[in-house]
C-alpha positions as CSV (number, residue, x, y, z in Angstrom):
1,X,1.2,5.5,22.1
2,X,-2.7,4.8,21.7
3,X,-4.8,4.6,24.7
4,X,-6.2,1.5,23.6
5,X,-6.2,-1.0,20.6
6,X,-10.0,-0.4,19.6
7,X,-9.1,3.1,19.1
8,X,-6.9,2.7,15.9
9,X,-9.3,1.4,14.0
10,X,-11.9,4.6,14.2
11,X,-11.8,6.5,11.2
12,X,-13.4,10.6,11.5
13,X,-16.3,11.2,8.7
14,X,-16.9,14.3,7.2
15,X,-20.1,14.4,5.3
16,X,-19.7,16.7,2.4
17,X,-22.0,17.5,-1.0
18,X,-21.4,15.7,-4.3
19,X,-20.5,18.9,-5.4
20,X,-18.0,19.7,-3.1
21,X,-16.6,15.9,-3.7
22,X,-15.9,16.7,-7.4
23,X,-13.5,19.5,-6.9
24,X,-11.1,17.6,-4.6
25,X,-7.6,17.3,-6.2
26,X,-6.4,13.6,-5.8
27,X,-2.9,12.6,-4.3
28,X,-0.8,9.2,-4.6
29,X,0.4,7.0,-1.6
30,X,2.0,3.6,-1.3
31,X,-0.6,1.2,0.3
32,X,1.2,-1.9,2.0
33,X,-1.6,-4.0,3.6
34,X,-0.8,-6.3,6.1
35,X,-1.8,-9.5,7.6
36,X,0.4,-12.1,9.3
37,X,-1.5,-15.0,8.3
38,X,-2.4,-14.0,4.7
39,X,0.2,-15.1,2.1
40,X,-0.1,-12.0,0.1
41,X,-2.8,-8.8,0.2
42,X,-0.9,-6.7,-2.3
43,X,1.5,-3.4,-1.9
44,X,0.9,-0.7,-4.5
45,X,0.6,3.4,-4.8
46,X,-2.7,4.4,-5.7
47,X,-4.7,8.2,-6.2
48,X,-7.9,8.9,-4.1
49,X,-9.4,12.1,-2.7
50,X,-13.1,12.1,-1.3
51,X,-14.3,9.1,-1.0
52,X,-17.5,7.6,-0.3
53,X,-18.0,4.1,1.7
54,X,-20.1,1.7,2.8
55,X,-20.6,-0.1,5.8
56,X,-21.6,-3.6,6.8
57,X,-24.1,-5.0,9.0
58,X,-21.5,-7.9,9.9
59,X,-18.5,-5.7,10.9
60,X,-18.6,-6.9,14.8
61,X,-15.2,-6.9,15.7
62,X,-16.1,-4.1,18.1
63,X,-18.8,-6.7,20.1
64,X,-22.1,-8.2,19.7
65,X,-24.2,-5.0,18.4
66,X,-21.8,-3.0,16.8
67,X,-22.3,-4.4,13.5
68,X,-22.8,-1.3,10.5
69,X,-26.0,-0.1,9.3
70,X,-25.3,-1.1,5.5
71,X,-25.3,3.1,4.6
72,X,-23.0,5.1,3.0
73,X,-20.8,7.7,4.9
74,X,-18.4,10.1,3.3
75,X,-15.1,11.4,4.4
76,X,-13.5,14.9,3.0
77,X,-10.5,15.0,0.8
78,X,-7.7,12.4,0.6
79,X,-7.5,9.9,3.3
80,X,-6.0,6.8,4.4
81,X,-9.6,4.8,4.5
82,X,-10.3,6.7,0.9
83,X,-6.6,5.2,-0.2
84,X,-7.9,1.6,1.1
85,X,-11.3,2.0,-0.6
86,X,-9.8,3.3,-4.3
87,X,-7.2,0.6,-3.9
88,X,-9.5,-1.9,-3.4
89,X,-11.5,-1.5,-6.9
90,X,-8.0,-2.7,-8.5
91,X,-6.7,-5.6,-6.0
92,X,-9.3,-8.0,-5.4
93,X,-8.0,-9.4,-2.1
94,X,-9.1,-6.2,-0.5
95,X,-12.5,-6.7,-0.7
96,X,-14.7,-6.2,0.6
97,X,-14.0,-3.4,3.1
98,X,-15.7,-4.5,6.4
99,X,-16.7,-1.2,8.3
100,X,-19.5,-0.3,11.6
101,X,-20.6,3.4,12.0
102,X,-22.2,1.9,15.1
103,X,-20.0,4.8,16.6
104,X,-20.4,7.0,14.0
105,X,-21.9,10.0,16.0
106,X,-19.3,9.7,18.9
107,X,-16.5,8.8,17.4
108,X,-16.7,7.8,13.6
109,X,-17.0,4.5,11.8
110,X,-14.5,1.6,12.2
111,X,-12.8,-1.2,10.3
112,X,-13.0,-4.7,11.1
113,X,-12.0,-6.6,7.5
114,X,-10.3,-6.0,4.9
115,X,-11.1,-8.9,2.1
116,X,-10.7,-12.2,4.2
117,X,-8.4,-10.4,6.9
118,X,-10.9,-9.9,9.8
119,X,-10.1,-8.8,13.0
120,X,-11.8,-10.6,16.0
121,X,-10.6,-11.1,19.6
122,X,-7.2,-9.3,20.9
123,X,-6.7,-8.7,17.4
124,X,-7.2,-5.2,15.2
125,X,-6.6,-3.1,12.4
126,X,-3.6,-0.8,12.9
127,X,-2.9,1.9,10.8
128,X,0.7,3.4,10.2
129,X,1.6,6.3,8.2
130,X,4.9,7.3,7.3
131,X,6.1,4.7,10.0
132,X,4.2,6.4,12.8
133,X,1.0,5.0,14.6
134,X,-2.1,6.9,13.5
135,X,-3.8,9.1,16.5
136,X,-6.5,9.9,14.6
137,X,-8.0,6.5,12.4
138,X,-8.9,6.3,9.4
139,X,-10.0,8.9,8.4
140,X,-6.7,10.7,8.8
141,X,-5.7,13.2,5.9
142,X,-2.7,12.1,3.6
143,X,-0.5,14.1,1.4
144,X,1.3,13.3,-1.6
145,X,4.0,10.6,-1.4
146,X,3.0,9.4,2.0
147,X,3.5,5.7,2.8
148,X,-0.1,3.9,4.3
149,X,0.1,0.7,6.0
150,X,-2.9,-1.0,7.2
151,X,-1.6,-4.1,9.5
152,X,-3.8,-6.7,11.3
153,X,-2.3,-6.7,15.0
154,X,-2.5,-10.0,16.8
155,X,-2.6,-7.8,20.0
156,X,-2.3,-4.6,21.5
157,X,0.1,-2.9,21.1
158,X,1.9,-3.8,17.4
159,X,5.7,-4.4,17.3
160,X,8.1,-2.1,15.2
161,X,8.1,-1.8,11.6
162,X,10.6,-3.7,9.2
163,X,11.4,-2.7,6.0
164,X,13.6,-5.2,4.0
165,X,15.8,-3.5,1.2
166,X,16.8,-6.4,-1.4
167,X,18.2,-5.7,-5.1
168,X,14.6,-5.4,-6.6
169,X,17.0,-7.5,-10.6
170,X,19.9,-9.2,-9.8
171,X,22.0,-10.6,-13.0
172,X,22.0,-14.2,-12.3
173,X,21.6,-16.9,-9.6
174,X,23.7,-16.3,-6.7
175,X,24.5,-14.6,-3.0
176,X,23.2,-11.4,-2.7
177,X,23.1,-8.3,0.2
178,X,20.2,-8.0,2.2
179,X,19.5,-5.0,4.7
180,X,17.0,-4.9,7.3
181,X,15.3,-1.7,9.6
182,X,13.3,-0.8,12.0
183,X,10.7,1.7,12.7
184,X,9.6,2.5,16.0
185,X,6.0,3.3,15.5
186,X,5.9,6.2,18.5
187,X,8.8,8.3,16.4
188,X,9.2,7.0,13.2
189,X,12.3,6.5,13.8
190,X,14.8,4.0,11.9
191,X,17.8,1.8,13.2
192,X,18.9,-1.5,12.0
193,X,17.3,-4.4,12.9
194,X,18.6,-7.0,14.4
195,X,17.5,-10.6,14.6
196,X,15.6,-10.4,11.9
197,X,14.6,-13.8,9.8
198,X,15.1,-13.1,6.3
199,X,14.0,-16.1,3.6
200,X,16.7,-17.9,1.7
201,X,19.9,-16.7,3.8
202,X,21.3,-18.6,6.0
203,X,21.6,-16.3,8.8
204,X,19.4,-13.8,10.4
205,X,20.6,-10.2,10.4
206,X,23.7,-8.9,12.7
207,X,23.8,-6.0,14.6
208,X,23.9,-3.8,11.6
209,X,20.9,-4.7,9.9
210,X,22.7,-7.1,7.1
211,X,22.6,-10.5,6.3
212,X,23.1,-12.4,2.8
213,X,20.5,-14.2,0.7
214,X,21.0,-16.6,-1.9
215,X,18.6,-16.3,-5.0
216,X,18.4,-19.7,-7.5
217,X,16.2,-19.8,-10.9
218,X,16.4,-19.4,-14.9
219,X,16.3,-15.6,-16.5
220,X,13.1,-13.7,-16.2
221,X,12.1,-15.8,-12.2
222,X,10.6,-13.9,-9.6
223,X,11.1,-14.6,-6.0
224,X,9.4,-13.2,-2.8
225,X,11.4,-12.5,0.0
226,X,9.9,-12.3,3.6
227,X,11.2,-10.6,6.4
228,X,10.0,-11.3,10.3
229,X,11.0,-11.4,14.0
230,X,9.0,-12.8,16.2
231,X,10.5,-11.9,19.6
232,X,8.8,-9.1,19.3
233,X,5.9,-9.6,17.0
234,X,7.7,-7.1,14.5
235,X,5.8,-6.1,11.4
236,X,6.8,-8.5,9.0
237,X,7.9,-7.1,5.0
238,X,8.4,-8.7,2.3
239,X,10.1,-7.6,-1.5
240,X,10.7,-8.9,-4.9
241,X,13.7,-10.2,-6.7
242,X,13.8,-10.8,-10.4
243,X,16.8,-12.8,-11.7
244,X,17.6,-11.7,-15.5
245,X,17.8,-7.9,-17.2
246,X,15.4,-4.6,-17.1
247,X,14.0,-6.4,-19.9
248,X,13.4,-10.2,-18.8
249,X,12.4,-8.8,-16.1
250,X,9.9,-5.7,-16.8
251,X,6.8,-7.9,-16.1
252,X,7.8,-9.6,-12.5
253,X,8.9,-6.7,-11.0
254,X,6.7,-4.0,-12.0
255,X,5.3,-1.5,-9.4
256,X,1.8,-1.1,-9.4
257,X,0.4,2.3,-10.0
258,X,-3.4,2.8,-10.0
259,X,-5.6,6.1,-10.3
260,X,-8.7,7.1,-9.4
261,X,-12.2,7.8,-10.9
262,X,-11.0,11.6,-11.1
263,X,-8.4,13.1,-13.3
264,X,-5.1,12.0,-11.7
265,X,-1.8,14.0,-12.1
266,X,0.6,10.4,-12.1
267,X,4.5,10.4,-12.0
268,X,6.3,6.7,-12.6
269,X,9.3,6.1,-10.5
270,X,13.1,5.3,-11.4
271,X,12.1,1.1,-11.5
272,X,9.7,-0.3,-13.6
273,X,6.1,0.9,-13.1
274,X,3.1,-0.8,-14.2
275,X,0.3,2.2,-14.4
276,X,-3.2,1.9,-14.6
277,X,-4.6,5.1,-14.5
278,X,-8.4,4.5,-14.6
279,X,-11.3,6.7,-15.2
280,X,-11.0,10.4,-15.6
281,X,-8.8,13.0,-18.0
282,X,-5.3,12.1,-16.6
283,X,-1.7,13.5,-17.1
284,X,1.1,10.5,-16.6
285,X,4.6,11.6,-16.2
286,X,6.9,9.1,-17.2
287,X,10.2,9.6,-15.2
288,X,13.5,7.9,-16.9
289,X,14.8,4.6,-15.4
290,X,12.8,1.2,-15.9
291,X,10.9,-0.3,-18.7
292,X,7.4,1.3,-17.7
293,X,3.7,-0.4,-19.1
294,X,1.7,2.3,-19.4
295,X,-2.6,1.8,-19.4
296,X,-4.3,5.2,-19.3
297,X,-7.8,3.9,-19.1
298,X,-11.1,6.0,-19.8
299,X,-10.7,9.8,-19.9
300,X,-8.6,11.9,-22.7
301,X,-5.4,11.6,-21.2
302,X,-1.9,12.7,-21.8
303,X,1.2,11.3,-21.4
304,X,4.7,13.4,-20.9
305,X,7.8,11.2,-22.0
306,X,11.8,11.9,-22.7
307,X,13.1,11.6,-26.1
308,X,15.7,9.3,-25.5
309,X,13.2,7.0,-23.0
310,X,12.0,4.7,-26.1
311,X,11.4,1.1,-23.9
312,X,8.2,2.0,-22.5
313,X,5.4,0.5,-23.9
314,X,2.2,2.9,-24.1
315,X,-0.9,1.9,-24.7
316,X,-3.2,3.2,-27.2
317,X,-5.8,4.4,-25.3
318,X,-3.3,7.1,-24.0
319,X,-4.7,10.5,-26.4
320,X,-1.9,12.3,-26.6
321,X,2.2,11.5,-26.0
322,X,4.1,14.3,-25.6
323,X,7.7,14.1,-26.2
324,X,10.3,16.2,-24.4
């Protein structure tokens, strides 16, 4: 457990040389960013590695005086602030990053906003990786695959984590299962959750985690589903379902995939992807399952495909397709 709330929001810098910066290999996360009150700041894997960012003279959620300088700083390799600050050049509701480095040379910069999500009073920026609480801030190192959520606390100290599991296409209108879990953000570790409110069914989850939710709407209609529990200001999730085929519904229910400025090394998932891999000479592996959109940006890029996978739609501004 943190010692207390101000603390998670303290990222570590690591000045280092544009030189240095250029040979950092770049990794992809998940970024889930949440806020309570916000109807929707976006949930997407994107690639960073060193990053450089800026801070803001109005970021005074640490007290009057606290506010940033308006410099740059730079952190080292891949990190969870770097992962916030790449993903923020796609989704627009993430900026702009609001960040002090009024503690810079005691303890490192911290966040106060992210887009229109500010944190002021008992409220602050938590961040969780892998369903654990962060002990180090920000600037924390991620690997490949991890899972970075940035939630907006009401108070000390944040509730568990829920993670709703919903059929991401269902074939028509109708009932379907919904599961529920927990993370307990000390261990990171899982149980069902109870009690949970879970939008369109009827009944909040039982014991085991499950409850039922009924979906309505023509082919090719996307609906959001929310997850919370207040009794014990759980972190609220929310997921997709898309009534109609892989087809109908390869728009709706795409997963976001964005890389960096640098030359990415991107793999697709088993569901639909939607990739955008930016700037920079990047490889895209396409792995089978889903109707993928593929947008390799800038660069001279390749893509690696299957034979058989022929639904994917490349675009051409991807160099070279290989075909194995």
């Amino acid at each position: 457990m943190l010692l207390a709330a101000p603390v998670v929001a303290i990222l570590c810098a690591s000045p280092v040389s544009a030189q240095a910066r250029s040979k950092d290999h770049t990794v992809g996360a998940s970024l889930n960013v949440v806020d309570p009150a916000a109807s929707n700041l976006g949930g997407f894997t994107a690639y960073t590695t060193t990053s450089t960012l800026r801070t803001s003279k109005g970021a005074k959620c640490f007290g009057q005086g606290t506010g940033g300088s308006g410099k740059p700083f730079t952190l080292k390799g891949p990190t969870a602030i770097g992962l916030l600050e790449d993903g923020s050049k796609f989704y627009s509701a993430l900026r702009p990053l609001s960040i002090t480095d009024h503690y810079l040379d005691s303890f490192g910069p911290g966040l106060c906003g992210i887009g229109s999500s500010v944190a002021s009073g008992s409220s602050y920026w938590d961040l969780i990786v892998n369903h654990k609480e962060s002990q180090t801030g920000g600037g924390q190192k991620i690997q490949q695959g991890d899972q970075v959520l940035w939630y907006l606390a009401p108070s000390f100290p944040a509730g568990p984590e829920l993670r709703l599991q919903v059929p991401s296409i269902v074939p028509a209108a109708g009932d379907y299962p919904a599961t529920v879990y927990q993370y307990d953000l000390s261990t990171g570790a899982r149980s069902p959750a109870q009690g949970v409110t879970v939008d369109f069914a009827s009944q909040p989850t039982d014991s085991a985690g499950h409850t039922t939710i009924h979906v309505n709407g023509p082919s090719g209609s996307v609906a959001a589903v929310g997850a919370t529990r207040t009794s014990d200001a759980a972190i609220p999730d929310k997921a997709l379902v898309c009534i109609g085929t892989a087809q109908t519904c390869s728009a709706g229910s795409s997963n976001p995939i964005f890389g960096s400025r640098h030359a990415d090394r991107i793999a697709t998932t088993p569901q639909a992807d939607f990739v955008s891999a930016g700037k920079g000479d990047d490889t895209i592996k396409i792995t089978a399952g889903g109707i993928d959109n593929v947008d390799c940006g800038g660069g001279k890029d390749t893509v690696i495909r299957l034979r058989a996978d022929h639904d994917d739609h490349i675009h051409s501004n991807c160099e070279k397709v290989v075909k194995r």
